[in-house]
Structure formats: structure tokens, C-alpha cells
One Martini backbone bead per residue (centre of mass of N, CA, C, O) as a GRO file, in nm:
protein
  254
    1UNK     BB    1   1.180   2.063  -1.114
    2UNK     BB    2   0.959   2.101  -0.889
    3UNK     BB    3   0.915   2.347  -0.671
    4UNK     BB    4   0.760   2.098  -0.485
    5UNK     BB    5   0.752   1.904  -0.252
    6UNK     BB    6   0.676   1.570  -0.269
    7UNK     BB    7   0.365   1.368  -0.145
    8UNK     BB    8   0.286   1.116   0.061
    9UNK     BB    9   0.055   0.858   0.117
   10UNK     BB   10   0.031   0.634   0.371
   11UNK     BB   11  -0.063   0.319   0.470
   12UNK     BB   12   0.059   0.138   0.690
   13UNK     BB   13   0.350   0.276   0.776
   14UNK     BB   14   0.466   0.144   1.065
   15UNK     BB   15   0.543  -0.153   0.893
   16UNK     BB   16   0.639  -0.309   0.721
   17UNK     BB   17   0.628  -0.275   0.406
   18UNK     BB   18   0.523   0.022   0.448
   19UNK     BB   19   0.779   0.120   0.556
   20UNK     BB   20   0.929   0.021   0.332
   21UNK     BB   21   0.805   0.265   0.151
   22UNK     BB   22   0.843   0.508   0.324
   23UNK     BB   23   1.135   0.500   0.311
   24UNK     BB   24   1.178   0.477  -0.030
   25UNK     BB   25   1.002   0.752  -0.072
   26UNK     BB   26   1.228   0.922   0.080
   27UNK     BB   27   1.487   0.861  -0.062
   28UNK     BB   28   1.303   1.011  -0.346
   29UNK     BB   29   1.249   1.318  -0.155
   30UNK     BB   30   0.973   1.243  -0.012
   31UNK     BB   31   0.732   1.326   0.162
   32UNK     BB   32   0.525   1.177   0.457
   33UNK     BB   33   0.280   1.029   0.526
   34UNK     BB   34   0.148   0.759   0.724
   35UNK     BB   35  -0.070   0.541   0.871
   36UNK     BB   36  -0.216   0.427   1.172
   37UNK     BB   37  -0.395   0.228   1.372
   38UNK     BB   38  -0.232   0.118   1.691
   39UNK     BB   39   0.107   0.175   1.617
   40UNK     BB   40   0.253   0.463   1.742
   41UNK     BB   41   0.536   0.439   1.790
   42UNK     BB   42   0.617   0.318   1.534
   43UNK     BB   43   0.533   0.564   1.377
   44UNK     BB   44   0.730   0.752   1.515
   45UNK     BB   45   0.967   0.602   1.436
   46UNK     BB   46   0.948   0.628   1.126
   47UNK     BB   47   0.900   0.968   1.100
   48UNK     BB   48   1.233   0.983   1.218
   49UNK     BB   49   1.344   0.821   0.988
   50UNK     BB   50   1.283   1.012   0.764
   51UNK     BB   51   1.403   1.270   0.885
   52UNK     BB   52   1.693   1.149   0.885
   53UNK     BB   53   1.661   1.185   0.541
   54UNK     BB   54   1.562   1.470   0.460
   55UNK     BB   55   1.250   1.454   0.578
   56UNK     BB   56   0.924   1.486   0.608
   57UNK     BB   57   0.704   1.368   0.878
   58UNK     BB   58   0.393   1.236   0.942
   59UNK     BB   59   0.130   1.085   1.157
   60UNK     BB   60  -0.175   0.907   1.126
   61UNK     BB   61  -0.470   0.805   1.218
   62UNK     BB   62  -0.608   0.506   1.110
   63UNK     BB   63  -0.923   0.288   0.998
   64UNK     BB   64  -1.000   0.167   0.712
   65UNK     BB   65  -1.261  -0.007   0.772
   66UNK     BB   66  -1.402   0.320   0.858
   67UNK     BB   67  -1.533   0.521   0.634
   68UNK     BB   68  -1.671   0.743   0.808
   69UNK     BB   69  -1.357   0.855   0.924
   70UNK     BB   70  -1.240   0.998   0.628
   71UNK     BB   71  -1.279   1.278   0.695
   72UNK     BB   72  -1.166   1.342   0.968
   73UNK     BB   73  -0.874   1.264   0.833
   74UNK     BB   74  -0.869   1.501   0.630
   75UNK     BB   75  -0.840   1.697   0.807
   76UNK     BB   76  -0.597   1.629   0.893
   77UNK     BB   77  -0.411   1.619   0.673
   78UNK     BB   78  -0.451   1.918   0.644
   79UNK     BB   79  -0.328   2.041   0.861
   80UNK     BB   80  -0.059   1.892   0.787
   81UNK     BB   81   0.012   2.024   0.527
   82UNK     BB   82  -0.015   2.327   0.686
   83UNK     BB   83   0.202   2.299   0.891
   84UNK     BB   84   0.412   2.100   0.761
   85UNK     BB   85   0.433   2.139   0.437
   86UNK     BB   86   0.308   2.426   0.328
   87UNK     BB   87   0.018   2.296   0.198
   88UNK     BB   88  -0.284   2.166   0.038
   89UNK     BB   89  -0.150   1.915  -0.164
   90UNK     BB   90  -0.114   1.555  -0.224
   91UNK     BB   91   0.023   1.342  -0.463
   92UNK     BB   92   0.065   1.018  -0.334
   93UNK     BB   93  -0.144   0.717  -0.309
   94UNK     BB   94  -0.100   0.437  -0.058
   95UNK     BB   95  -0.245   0.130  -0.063
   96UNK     BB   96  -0.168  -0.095   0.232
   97UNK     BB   97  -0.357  -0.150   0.433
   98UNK     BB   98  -0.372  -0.458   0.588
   99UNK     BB   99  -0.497  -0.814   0.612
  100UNK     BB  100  -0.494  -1.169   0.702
  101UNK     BB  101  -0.706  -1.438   0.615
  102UNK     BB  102  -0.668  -1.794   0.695
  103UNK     BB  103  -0.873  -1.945   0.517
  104UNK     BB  104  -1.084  -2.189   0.413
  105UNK     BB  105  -1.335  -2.143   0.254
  106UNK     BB  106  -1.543  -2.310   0.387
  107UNK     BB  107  -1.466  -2.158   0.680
  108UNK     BB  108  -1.565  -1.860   0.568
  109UNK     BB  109  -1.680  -1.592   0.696
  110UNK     BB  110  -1.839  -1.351   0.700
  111UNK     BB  111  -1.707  -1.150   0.899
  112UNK     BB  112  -1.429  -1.194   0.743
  113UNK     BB  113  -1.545  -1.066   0.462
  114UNK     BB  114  -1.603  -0.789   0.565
  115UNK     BB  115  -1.350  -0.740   0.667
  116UNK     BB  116  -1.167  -0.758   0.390
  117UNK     BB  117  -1.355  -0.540   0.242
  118UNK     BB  118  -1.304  -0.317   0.416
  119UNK     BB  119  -0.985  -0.278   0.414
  120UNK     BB  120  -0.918  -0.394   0.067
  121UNK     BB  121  -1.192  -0.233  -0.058
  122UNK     BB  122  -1.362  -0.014   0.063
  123UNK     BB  123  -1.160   0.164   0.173
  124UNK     BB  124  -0.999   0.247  -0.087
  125UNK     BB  125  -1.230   0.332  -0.266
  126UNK     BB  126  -1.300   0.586  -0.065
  127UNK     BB  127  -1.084   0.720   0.008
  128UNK     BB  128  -0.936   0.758  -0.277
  129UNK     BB  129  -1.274   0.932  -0.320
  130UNK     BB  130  -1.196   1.159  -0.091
  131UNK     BB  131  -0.873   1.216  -0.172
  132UNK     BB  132  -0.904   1.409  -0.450
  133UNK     BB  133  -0.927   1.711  -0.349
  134UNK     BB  134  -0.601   1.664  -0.213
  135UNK     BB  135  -0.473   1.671  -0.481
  136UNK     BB  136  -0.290   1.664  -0.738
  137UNK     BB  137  -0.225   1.690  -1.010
  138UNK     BB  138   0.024   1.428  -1.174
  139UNK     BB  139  -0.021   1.213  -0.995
  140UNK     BB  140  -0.039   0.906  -0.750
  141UNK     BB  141  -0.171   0.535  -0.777
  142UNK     BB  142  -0.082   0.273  -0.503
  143UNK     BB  143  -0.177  -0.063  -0.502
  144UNK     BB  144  -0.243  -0.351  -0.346
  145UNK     BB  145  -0.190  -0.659  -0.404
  146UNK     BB  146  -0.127  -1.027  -0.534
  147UNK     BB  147  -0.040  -1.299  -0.644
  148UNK     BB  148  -0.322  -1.444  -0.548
  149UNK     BB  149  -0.447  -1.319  -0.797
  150UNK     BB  150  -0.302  -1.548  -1.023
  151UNK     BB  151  -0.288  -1.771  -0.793
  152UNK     BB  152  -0.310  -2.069  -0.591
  153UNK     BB  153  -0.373  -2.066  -0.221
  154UNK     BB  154  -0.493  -2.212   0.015
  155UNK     BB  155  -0.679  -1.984   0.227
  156UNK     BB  156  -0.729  -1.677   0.013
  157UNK     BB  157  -0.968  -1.631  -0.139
  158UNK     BB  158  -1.136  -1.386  -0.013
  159UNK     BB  159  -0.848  -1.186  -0.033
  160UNK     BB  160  -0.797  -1.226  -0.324
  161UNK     BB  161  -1.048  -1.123  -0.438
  162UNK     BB  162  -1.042  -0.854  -0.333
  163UNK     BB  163  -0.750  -0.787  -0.528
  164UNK     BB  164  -0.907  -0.852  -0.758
  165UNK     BB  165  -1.051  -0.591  -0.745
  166UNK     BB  166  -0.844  -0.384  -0.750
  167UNK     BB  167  -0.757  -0.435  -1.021
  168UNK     BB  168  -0.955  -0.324  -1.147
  169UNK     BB  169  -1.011  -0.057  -1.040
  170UNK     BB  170  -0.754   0.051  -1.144
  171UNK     BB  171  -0.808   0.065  -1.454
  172UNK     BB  172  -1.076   0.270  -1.374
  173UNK     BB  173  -0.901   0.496  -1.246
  174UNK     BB  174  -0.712   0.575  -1.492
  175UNK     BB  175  -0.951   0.630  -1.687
  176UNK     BB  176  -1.081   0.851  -1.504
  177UNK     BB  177  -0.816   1.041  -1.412
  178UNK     BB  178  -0.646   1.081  -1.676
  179UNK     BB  179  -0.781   1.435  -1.685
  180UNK     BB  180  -0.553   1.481  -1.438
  181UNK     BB  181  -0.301   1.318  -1.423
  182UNK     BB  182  -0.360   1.009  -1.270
  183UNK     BB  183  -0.193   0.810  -1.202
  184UNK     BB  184  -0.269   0.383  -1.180
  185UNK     BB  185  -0.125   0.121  -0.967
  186UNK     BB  186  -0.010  -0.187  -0.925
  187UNK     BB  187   0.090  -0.420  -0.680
  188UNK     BB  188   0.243  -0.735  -0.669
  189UNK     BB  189   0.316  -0.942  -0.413
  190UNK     BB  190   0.505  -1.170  -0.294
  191UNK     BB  191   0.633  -1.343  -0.077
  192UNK     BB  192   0.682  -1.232   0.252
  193UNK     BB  193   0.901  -1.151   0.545
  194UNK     BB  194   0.654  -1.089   0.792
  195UNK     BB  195   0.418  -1.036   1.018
  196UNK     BB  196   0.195  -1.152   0.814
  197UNK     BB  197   0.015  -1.350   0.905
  198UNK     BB  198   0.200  -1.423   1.187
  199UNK     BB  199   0.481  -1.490   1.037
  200UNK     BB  200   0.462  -1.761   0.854
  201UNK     BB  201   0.699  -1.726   0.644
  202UNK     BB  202   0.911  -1.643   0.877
  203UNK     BB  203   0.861  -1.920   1.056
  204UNK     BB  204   0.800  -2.117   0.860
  205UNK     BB  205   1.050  -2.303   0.714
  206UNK     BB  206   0.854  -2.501   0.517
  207UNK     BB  207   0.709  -2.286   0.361
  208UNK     BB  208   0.990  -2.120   0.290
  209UNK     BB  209   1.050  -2.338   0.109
  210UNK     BB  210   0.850  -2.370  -0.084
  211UNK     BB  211   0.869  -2.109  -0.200
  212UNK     BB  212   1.124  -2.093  -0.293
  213UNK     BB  213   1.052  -2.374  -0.488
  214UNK     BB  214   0.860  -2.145  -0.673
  215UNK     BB  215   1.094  -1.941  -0.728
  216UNK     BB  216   1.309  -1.850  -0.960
  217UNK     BB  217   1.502  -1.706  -0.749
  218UNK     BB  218   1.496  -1.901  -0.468
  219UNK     BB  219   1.318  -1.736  -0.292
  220UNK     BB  220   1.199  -1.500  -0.053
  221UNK     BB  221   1.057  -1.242   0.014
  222UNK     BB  222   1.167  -0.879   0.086
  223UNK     BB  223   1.072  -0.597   0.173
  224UNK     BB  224   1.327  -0.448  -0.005
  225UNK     BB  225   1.188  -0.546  -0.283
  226UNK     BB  226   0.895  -0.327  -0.256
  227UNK     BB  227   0.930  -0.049  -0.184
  228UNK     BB  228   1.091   0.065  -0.466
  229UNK     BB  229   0.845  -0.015  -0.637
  230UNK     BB  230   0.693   0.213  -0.521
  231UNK     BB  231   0.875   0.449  -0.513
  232UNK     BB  232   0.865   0.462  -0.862
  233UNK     BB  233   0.597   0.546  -0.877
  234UNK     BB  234   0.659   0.834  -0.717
  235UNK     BB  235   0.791   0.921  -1.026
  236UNK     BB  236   0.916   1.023  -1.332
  237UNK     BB  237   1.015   0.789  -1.419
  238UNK     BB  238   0.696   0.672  -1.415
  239UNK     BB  239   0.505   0.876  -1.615
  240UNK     BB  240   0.417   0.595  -1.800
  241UNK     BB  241   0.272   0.445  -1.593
  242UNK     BB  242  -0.034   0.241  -1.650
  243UNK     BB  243  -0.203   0.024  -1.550
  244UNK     BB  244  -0.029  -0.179  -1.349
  245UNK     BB  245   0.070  -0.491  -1.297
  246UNK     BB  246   0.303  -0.525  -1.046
  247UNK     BB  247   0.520  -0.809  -0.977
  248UNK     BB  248   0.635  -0.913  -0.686
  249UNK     BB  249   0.839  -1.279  -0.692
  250UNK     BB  250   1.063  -1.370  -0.840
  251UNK     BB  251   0.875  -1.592  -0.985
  252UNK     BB  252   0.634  -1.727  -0.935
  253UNK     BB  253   0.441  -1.990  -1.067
  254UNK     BB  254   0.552  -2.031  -1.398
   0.00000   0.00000   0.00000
């Protein structure tokens, strides 16, 4: 074990997967950062959650879509590393908050587009480019996909190829940061039952089957399947896997 409790930041740390993700990396020890947009009190319960848990957690407001504002996000994170962490740089960062906007190609709008690249793509690109001076070298970091950018289900066009964009710059950022010894990992969940896109998934019984009978373990995937695996990436365990998208569906549409 090293000296110091290593710490994560989670993004969308709030709720959904995310909660789930910060719980679960919580669970191996390690302290955690979390970021929420506009549900403050979600986040403080979350980072109570966590403390019960006989870990440090703050929560920290983010817009990810806004990346003018991720210096001055990045100072509070600063602040907080020395305040409750008593420390200067933490260790792995998880890109999660994220929206889904569910429309045919053909009705995609513009503003539709640059909102999924704000959050999904250009977010994530410049946020993880900016927090890179306050990271440890030896950390890591994980990004999160979808099977949609493996497979395709009509309506998730514009969401996907940002996704696939993701996917991409991962395998760039392992080789680029490979000389600080920072793994770079992607995730991609299959449906899952959240609030995400409205609780599509978790609320309408039809769809709910249809995806069960599209994968190999006959259901649909439940927030506890996902962040244990994002967990994992954030340990020593996890120290050789690099550059992988790692797909969390139950083996949807084999």
C-alpha cells in the first residue's frame, strides 16, 4: 500500500450510475470528489453515503457542457484536496456525467448536436486536459461509452458517435500519457435501468423486454452491475489493462 488514501473524481457523481460508480470506488478505500450540475442535495447525500462508508468525499458543482468554468472548478477541487484531503493532487478521474438525447438522425438538431458534443465529447476532452497538472502520475482515468457505439438501436445516432469519439481519444490518451504511468480506460454499459433519458429503460415494461431478449443473460442491466467495474479500474488490480473498452451489457446483440 502507498502512503496516501487515493482519491477519484467522479463526474455526474450524484446520482444514477454515477452514485453508483462513487459508492463502489468508495467500497476499495479510496476518498472521493464528485461533481454535480444542478442536484446539490443528491450530492450531499451521496458524499454522506460515502463517509459512512469510512471515507473522505466532497461534492463539487460542475457544468460539464461549460468547459470556460473548468479552472475555476479546478481551483475548488484544489481547495479541497488541501482542505479535506490534506493533499495536492488526486488520483483518478471518471468522465460520467453525461445526458442522453433520444431522436431519429433525420430530426437532430443542430443545437441537439453541439449540446451532446458539449457534454459528451468536448467536456470530457478538455476537463481531463486541464486536470492532468493535478493528477499523480501512476493514476488513472475512465471514460464511459455505451454498446450503442458497437451496435446500433434508431434514435441514439448524434449520443453514439460522440461515444465513438470517446472511444477513440482513449486509446490516444494511454499512448500519450503511458510516460506518467496514467492508464486510460473506457467503459461502455449496456441498458441500464436509471432515470437516464427520461427512465426509458427502467419505466417502459416493453422496451424493458425487448432488451432482455436481446441479451445473452436474458435481462436488462441494473446500476450495480456497472459501477463495480468502474471500480476496478481504480485499483492495483486493474494495474496492466490499458487502452480497453470494457462493455458492461450482459452480452447484448452477440
Amino acid at each position: 500500500m502507498t502512503a496516501h488514501t487515493k482519491i477519484a473524481l467522479v463526474t455526474g457523481g450524484s446520482r444514477g450510475l454515477g452514485k453508483n460508480m462513487a459508492l463502489a470506488i468508495a467500497k476499495k478505500g479510496i476518498d472521493v470528489i464528485l461533481t454535480y450540475n444542478s442536484k446539490k442535495e443528491e450530492a450531499e447525500t451521496t458524499a454522506k453515503e460515502i463517509e459512512s462508508l469510512g471515507q473522505k468525499a466532497v461534492a463539487i458543482q460542475l457544468n460539464v457542457s461549460k468547459s470556460d468554468t473548468f479552472d475555476s472548478f479546478l481551483g475548488e477541487v484544489q481547495t479541497a484536496l488541501k482542505d479535506t484531503f490534506h493533499t495536492d493532487k488526486f488520483d483518478f478521474l471518471v468522465n460520467n456525467a453525461g445526458i442522453g438525447i433520444h431522436k431519429p438522425y433525420i430530426e437532430t438538431t443542430e443545437a441537439d448536436f453541439d449540446e451532446l458534443s458539449n457534454i459528451q465529447f468536448k467536456g470530457p476532452f478538455f476537463l481531463t486536459q486541464k486536470a492532468l497538472p493535478n493528477m499523480n502520475d501512476g493514476g488513472g482515468i475512465v471514460n464511459i461509452s455505451t454498446g450503442l457505439a458497437r451496435f446500433s438501436f434508431p434514435g441514439y445516432a448524434a449520443y453514439a458517435a460522440m461515444k465513438g469519439a470517446m472511444e477513440t481519444l482513449t486509446k490516444y490518451q494511454a499512448k500519450e500519457l503511458g510516460a506518467r504511468k496514467i492508464k486510460v480506460n473506457i467503459v461502455a454499459p449496456g441498458a441500464i435501468e436509471t432515470d437516464f433519458g427520461h427512465g426509458a429503460v427502467r419505466d417502459n415494461e416493453q422496451l424493458n423486454q425487448h432488451i432482455a431478449s436481446l441479451t445473452a443473460l436474458g435481462r436488462v442491466g441494473l446500476p450495480d452491475d456497472i459501477g463495480g467495474v468502474v471500480a476496478f479500474l481504480c485499483t492495483e488490480d486493474a494495474r496492466w489493462v490499458n487502452a480497453q473498452r470494457i462493455e458492461v451489457s450482459g452480452g447484448m446483440n452477440l
